[in-house]
C-alpha beads as a LAMMPS data file, in Angstrom:
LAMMPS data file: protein, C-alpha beads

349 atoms
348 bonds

1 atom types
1 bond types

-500.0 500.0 xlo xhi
-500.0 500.0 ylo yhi
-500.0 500.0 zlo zhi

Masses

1 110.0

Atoms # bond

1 1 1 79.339 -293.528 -342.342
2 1 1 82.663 -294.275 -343.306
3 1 1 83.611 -293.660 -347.082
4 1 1 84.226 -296.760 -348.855
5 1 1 85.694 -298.502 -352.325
6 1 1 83.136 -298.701 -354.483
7 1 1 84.188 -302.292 -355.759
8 1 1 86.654 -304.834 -355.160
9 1 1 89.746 -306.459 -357.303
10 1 1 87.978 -309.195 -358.968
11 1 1 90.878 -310.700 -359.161
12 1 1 91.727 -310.985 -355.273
13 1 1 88.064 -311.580 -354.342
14 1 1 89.004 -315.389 -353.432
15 1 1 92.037 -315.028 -352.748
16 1 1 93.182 -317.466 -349.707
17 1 1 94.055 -315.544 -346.445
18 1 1 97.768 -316.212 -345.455
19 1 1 99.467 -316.179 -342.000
20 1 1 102.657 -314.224 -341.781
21 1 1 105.165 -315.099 -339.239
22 1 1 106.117 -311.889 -337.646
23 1 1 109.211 -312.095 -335.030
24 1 1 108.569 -312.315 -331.187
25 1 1 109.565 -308.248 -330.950
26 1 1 106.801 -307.250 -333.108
27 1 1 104.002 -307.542 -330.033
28 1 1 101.291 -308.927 -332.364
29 1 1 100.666 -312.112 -332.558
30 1 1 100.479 -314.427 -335.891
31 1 1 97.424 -313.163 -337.646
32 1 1 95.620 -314.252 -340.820
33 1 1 96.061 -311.268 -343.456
34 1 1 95.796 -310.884 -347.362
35 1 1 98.865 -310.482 -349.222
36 1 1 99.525 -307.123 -350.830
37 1 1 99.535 -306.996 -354.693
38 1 1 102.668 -305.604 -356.202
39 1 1 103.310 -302.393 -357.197
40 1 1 105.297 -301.359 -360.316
41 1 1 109.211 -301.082 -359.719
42 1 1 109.990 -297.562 -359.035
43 1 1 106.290 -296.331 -359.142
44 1 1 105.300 -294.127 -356.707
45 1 1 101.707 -295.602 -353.708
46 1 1 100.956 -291.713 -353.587
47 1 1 101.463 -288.850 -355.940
48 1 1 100.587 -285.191 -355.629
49 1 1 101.823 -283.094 -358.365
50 1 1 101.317 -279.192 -358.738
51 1 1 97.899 -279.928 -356.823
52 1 1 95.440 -276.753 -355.480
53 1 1 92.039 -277.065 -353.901
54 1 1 89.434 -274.278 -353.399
55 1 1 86.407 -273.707 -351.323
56 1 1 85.169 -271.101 -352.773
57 1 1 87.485 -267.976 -352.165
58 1 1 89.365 -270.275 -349.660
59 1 1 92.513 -271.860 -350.769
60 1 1 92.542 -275.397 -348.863
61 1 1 96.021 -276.612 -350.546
62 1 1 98.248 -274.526 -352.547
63 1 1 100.686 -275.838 -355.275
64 1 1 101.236 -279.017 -353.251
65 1 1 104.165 -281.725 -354.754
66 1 1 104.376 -284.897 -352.781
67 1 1 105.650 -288.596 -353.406
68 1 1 105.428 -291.330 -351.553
69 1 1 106.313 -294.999 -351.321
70 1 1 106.102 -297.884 -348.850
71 1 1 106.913 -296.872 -345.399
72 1 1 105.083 -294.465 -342.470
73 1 1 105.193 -290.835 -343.221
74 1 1 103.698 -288.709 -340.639
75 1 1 101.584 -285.658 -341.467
76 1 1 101.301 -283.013 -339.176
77 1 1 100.202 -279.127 -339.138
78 1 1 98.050 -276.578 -337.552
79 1 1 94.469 -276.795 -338.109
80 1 1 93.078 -275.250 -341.183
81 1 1 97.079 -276.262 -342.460
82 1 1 95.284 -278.228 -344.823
83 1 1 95.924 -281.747 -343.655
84 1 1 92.396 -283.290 -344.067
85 1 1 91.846 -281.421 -347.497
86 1 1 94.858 -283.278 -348.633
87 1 1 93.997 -286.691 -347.174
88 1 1 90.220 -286.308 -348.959
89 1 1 92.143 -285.618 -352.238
90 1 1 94.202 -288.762 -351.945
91 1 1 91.142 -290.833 -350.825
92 1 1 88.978 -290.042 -353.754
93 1 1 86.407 -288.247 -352.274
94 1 1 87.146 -284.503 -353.553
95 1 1 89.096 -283.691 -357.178
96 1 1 92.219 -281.148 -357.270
97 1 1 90.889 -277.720 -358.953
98 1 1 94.519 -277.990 -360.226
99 1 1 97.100 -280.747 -360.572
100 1 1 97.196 -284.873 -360.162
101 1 1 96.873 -287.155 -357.610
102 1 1 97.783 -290.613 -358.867
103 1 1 97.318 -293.427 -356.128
104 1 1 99.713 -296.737 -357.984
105 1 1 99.664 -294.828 -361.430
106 1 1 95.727 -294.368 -361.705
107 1 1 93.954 -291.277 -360.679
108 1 1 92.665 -290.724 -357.363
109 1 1 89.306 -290.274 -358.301
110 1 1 88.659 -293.637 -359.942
111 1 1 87.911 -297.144 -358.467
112 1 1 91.011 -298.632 -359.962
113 1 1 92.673 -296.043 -357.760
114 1 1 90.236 -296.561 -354.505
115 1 1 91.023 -300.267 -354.942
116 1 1 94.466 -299.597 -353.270
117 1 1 93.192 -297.280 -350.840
118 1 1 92.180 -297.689 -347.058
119 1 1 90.305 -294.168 -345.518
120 1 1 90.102 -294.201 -341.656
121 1 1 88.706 -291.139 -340.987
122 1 1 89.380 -288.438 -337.889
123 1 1 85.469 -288.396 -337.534
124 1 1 82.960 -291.109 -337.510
125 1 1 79.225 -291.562 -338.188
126 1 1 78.602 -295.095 -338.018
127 1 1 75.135 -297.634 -338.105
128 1 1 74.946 -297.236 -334.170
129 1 1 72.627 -300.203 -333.956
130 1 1 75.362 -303.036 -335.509
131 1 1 77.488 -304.954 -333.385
132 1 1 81.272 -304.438 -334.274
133 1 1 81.233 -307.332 -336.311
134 1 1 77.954 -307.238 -338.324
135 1 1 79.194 -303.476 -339.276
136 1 1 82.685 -304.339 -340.627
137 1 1 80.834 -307.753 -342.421
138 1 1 78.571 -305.392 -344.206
139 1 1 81.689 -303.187 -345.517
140 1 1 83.393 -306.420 -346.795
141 1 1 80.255 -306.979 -348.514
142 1 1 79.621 -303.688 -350.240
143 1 1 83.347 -304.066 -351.165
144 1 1 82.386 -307.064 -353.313
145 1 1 83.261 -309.870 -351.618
146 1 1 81.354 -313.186 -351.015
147 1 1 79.572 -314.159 -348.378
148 1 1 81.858 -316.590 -347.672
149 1 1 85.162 -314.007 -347.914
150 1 1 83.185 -311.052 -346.232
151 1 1 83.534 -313.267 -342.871
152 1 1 86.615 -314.826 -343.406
153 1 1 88.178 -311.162 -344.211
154 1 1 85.949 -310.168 -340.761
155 1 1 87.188 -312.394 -338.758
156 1 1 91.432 -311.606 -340.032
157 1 1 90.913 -308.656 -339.357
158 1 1 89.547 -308.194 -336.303
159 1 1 91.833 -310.225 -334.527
160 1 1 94.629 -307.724 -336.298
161 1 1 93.200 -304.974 -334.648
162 1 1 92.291 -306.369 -330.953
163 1 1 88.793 -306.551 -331.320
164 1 1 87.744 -309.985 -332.061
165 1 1 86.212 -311.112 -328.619
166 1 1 84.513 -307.489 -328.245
167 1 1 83.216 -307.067 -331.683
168 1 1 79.882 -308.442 -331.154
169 1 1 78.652 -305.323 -328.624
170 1 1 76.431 -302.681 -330.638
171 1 1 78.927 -299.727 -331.625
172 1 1 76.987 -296.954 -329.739
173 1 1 78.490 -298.797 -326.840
174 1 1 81.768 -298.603 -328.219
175 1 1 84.144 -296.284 -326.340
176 1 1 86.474 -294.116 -328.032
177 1 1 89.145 -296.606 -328.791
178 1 1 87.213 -299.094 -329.544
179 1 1 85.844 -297.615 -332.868
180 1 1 89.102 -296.181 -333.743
181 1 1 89.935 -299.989 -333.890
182 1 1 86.569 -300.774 -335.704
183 1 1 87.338 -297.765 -338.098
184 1 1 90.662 -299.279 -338.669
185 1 1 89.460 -302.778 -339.423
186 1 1 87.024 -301.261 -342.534
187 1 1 90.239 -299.405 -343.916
188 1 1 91.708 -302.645 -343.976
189 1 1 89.497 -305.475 -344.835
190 1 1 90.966 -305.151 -348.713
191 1 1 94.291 -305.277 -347.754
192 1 1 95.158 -301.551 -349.516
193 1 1 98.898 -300.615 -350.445
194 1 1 97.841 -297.111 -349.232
195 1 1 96.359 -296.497 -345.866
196 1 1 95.528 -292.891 -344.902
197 1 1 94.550 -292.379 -341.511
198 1 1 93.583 -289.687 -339.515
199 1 1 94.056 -288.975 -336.109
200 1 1 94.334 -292.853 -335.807
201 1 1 95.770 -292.611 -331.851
202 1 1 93.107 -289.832 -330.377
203 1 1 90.970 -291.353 -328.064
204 1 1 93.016 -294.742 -327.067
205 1 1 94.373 -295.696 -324.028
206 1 1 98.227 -295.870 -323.594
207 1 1 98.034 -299.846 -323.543
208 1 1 95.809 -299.626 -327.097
209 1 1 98.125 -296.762 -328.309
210 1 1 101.049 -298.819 -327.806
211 1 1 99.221 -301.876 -329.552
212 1 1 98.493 -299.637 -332.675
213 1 1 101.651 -298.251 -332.722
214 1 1 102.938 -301.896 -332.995
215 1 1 100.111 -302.585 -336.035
216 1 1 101.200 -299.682 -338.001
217 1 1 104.905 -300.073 -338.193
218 1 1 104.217 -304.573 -338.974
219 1 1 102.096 -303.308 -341.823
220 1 1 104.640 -300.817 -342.878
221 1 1 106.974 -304.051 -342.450
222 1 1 104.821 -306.029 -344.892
223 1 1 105.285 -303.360 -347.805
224 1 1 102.187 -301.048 -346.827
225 1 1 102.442 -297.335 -347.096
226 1 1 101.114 -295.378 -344.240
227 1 1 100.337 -291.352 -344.314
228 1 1 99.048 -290.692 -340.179
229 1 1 97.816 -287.264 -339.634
230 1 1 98.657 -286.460 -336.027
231 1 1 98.695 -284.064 -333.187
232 1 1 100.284 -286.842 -331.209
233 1 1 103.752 -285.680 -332.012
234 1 1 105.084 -287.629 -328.982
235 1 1 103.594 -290.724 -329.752
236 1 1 104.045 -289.759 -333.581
237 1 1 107.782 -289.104 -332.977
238 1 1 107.723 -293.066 -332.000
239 1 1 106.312 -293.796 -334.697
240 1 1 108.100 -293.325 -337.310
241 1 1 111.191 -290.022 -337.949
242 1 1 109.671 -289.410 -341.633
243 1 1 107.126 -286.407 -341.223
244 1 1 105.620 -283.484 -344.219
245 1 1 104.871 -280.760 -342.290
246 1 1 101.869 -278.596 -343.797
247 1 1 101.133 -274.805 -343.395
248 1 1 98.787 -272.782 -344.881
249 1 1 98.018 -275.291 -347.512
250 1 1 101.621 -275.857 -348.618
251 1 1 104.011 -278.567 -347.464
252 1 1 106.614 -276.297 -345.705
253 1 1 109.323 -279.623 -345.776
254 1 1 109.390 -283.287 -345.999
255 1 1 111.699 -285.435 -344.413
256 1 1 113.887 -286.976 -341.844
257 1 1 113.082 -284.916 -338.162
258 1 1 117.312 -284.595 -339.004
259 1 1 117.199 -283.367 -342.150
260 1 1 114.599 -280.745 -341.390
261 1 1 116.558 -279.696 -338.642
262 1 1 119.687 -278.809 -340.803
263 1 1 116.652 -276.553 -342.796
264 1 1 116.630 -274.149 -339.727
265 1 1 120.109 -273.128 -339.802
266 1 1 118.751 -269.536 -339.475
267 1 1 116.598 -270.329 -336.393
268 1 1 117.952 -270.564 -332.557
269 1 1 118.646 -273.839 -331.192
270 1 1 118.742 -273.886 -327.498
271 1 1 121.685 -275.726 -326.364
272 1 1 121.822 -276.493 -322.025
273 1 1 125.529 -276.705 -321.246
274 1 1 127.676 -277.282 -317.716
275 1 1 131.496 -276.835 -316.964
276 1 1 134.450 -276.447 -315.067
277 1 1 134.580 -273.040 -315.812
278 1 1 131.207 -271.397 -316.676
279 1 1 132.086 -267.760 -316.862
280 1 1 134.694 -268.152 -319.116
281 1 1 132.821 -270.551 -321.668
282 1 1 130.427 -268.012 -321.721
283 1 1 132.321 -265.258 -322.823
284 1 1 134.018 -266.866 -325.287
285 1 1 131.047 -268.262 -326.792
286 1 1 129.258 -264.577 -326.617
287 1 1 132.177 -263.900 -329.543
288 1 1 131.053 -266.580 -331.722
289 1 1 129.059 -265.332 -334.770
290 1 1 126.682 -268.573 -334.371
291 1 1 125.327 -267.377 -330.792
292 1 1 122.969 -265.438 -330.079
293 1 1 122.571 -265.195 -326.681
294 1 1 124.025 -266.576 -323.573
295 1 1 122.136 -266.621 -320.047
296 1 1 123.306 -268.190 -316.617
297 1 1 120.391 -270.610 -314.913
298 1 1 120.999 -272.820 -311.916
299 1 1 124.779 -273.383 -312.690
300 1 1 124.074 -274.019 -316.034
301 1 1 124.533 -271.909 -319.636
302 1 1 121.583 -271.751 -321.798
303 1 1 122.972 -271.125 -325.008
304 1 1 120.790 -269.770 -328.366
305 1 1 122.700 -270.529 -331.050
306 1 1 121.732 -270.334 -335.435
307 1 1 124.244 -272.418 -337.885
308 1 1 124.108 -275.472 -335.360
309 1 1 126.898 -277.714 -336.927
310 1 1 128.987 -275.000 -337.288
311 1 1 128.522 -273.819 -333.750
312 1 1 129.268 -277.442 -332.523
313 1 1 132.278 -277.905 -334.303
314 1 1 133.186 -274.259 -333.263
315 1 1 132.224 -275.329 -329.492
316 1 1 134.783 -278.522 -329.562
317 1 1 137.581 -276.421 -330.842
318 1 1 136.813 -274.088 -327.688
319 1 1 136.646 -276.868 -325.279
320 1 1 139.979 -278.673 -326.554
321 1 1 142.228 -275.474 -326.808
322 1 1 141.056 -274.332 -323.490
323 1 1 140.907 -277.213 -321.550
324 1 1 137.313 -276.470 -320.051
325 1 1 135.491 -280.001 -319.139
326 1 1 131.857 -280.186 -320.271
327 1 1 129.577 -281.849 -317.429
328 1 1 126.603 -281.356 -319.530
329 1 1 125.742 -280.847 -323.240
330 1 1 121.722 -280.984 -324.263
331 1 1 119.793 -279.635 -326.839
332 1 1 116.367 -278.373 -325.629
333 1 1 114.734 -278.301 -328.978
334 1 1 114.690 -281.365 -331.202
335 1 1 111.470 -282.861 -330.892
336 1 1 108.894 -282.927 -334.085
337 1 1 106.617 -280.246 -331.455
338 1 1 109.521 -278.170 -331.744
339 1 1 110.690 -278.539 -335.237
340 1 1 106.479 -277.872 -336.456
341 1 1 107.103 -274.484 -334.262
342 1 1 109.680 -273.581 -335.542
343 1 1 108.444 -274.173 -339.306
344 1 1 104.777 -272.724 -338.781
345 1 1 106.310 -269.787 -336.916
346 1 1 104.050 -270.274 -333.573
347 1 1 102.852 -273.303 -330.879
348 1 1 102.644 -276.511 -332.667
349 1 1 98.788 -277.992 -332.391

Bonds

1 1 1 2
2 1 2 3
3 1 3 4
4 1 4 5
5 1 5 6
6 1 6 7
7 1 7 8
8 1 8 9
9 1 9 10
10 1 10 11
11 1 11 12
12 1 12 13
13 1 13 14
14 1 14 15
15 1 15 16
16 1 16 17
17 1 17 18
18 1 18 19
19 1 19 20
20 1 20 21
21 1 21 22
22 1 22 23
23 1 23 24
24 1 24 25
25 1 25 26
26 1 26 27
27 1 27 28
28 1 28 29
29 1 29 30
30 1 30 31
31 1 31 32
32 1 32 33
33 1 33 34
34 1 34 35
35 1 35 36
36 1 36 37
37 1 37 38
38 1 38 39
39 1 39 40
40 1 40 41
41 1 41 42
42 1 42 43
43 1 43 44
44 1 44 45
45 1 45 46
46 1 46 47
47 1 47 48
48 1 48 49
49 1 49 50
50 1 50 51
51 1 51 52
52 1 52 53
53 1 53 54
54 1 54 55
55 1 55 56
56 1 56 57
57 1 57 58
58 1 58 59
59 1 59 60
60 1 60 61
61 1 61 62
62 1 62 63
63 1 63 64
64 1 64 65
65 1 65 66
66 1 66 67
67 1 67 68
68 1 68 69
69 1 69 70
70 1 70 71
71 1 71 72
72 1 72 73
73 1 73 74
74 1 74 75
75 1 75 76
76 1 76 77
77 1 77 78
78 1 78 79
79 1 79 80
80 1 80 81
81 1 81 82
82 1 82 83
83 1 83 84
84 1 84 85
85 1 85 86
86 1 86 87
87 1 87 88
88 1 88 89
89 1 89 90
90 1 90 91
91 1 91 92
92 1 92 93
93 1 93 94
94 1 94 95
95 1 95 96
96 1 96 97
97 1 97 98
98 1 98 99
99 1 99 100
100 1 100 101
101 1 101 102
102 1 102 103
103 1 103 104
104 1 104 105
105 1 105 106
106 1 106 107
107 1 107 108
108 1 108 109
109 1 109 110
110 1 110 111
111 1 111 112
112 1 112 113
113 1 113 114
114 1 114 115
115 1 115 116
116 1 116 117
117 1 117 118
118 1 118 119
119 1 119 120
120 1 120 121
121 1 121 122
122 1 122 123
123 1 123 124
124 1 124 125
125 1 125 126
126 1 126 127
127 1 127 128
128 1 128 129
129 1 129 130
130 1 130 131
131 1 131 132
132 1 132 133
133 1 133 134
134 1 134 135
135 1 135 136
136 1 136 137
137 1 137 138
138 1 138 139
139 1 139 140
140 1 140 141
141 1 141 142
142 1 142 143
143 1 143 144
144 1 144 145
145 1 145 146
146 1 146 147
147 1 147 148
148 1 148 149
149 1 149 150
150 1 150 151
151 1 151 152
152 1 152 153
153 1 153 154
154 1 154 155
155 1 155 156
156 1 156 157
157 1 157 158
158 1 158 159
159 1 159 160
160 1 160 161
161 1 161 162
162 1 162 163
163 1 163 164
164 1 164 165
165 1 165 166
166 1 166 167
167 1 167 168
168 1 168 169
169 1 169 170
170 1 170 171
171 1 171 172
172 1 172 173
173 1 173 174
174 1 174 175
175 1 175 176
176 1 176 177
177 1 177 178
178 1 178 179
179 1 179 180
180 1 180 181
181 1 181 182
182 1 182 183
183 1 183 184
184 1 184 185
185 1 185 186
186 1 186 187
187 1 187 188
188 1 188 189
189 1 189 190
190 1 190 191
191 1 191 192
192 1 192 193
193 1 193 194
194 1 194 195
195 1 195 196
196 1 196 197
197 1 197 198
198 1 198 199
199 1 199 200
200 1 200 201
201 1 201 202
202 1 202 203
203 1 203 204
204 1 204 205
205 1 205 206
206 1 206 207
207 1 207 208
208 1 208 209
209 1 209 210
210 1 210 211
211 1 211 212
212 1 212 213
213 1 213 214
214 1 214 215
215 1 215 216
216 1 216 217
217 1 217 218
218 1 218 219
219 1 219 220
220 1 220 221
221 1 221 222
222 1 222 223
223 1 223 224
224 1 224 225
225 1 225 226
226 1 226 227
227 1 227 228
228 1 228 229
229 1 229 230
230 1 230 231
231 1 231 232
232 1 232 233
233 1 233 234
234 1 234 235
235 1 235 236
236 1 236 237
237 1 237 238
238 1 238 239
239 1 239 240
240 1 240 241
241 1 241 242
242 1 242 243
243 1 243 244
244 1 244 245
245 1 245 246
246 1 246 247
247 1 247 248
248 1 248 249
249 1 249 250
250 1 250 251
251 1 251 252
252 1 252 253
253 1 253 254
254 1 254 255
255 1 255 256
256 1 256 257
257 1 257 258
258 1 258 259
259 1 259 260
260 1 260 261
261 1 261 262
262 1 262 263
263 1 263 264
264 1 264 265
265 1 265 266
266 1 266 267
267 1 267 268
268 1 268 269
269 1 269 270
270 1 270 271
271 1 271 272
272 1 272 273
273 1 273 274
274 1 274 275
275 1 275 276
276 1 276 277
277 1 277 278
278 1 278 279
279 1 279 280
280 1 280 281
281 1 281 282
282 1 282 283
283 1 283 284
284 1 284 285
285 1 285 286
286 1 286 287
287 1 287 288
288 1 288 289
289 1 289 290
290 1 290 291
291 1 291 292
292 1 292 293
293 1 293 294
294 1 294 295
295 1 295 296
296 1 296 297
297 1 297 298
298 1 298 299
299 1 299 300
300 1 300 301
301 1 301 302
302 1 302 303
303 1 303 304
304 1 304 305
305 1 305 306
306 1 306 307
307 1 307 308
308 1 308 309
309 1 309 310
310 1 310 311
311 1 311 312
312 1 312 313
313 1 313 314
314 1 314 315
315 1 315 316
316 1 316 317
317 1 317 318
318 1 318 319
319 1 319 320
320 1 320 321
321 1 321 322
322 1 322 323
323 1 323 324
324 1 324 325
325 1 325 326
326 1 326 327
327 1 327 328
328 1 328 329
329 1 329 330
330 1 330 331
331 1 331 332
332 1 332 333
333 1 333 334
334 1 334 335
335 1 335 336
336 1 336 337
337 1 337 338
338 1 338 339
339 1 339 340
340 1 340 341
341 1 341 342
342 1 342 343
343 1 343 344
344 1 344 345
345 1 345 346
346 1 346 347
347 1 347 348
348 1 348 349
């Protein structure tokens, strides 16, 4: 089953739930939730620092820094980049051979630190036999709460995640979606700061993608910090623009999907252009030091080109002292699936 905090805040046990007022283009409606506890000004949710993990002779992460505060921060990689290994370090369930991860100042491995953490897991074994309900009710109790809070907590939050009038069905029932959701309401029912989840979007419909795309970015509105591991990049890419990119254990770059770009300076960019006057763009762009290539497809110029600002500011120079109208100006290669292939060297996952 799902891993879980080992105890509760005694101090937010009875805590009354609250009803935010989120605006009409949110697409969730007014739901009961617990308000987050404040975190120290400046202080980092999630810390990694100088941290390294081995399975035996196997290296799962490798010297990995990382900091991060409110806000969604996509995580994406190969498999075996070491995406899981990292998320099972900042849950609490596995201890760095090297290094520190703090989770709001305390170390990941201790229940002060669990207390502001919420683990949906990619896979899940769950008590087959429970309804929906009765399941996330028993994790609310084994987090510490009353009887009394455990289904007041149950009831918030699955009406936050879509499932209150289809929690009481036994979970080996459940389709795919449905116990992401259920999975999602366990990682939640203590209202963490932190809220790592894994492959949170495989296995739902587009309707329930769209909904949970929705949930995410109102609890990243509220003050949460979200790290999604994904292979979604499309629906990742909607999400949210702030992704670390792991390979081979190491985070290869963190950032904006902009600001990596400008990393790849040294890499192609494909660049789909139309004019006036074709033949002659192209051979004055074959003498630019920025291009690389130049091919003719279907009336158009498919242009590979390294340095892109400085090919683009070399471009509108061309274009202005020679008169030549541009029809058509695209760049092929922008997306996060093509930024993670160009990083990891191969096809992104």
């Amino acid at each position: 089953m799902p891993d879980l905090l080992e105890f509760s805040d005694a101090e937010r046990r009875d805590r009354a739930l609250t009803t935010p007022t989120p605006s009409a283009s949110d697409g969730i409606a007014s739901t009961p939730f617990i308000p987050s506890l404040a975190l120290g000004v400046g202080q980092p949710v999630l810390l990694f620092q100088h941290v390294s993990k081995w399975y035996g002779p196997v290296i799962g992460l490798n010297q990995v820094t990382l900091e991060l505060r409110p806000g969604i921060t996509g995580l994406v990689g190969h498999n075996g980049s070491g995406k899981s290994t990292l998320l099972r370090l900042a849950a609490g369930q596995i201890r760095p051979d090297i290094g520190c991860v703090q989770i709001a100042g305390h170390d990941a491995w201790t229940a002060d630190a669990k207390r502001h953490v919420g683990y949906c897991p990619e896979l899940d074994t769950f008590y087959e036999e429970m309804s929906g309900r009765r399941f996330v009710q028993t994790m609310a109790r084994l987090c510490g709460y009353t009887r009394t809070d455990a289904l007041k907590r149950t009831e918030a939050i699955l009406e936050l995640v879509g499932m209150k009038d289809r929690a009481d069905r036994r979970l080996a029932g459940y389709s795919k979606g449905m116990r992401q959701r259920i999975k999602l309401a366990q990682a939640l029912l203590h209202d963490p700061e932190l809220l790592l989840l894994d492959e949170p979007l495989s296995g739902i419909d587009p309707i329930g993608r769209r909904e949970s795309i929705d949930l995410f970015k109102d609890l990243s509105r509220r003050g949460k910090c979200l790290l999604i591991s994904s292979h979604e990049l499309d629906e990742l890419e909607k999400l949210t623009d702030h992704v670390a990119i792991m390979a081979a254990g190491r985070i290869a770059a963190v950032g904006t999907l902009t600001q990596i770009r400008d990393l790849l300076d040294d890499h192609p960019l494909s660049i789909r252009i139309a004019s006036d006057q074709n033949r002659l763009l192209a051979g004055v762009l074959l003498d630019l030091d920025e291009v690389v290539g130049v091919d003719r497809i279907d009336g158009y110029l498919l242009v590979r080109a390294k340095s892109p600002r400085r090919f683009f500011e070399r471009f509108g120079e061309i274009v202005l002292d020679r008169m030549i109208e541009v029809t058509h100006l695209e760049t092929l290669d922008e997306s996060t699936q093509d930024v993670l292939g160009y990083l990891l060297g191969g096809k992104a996952r």
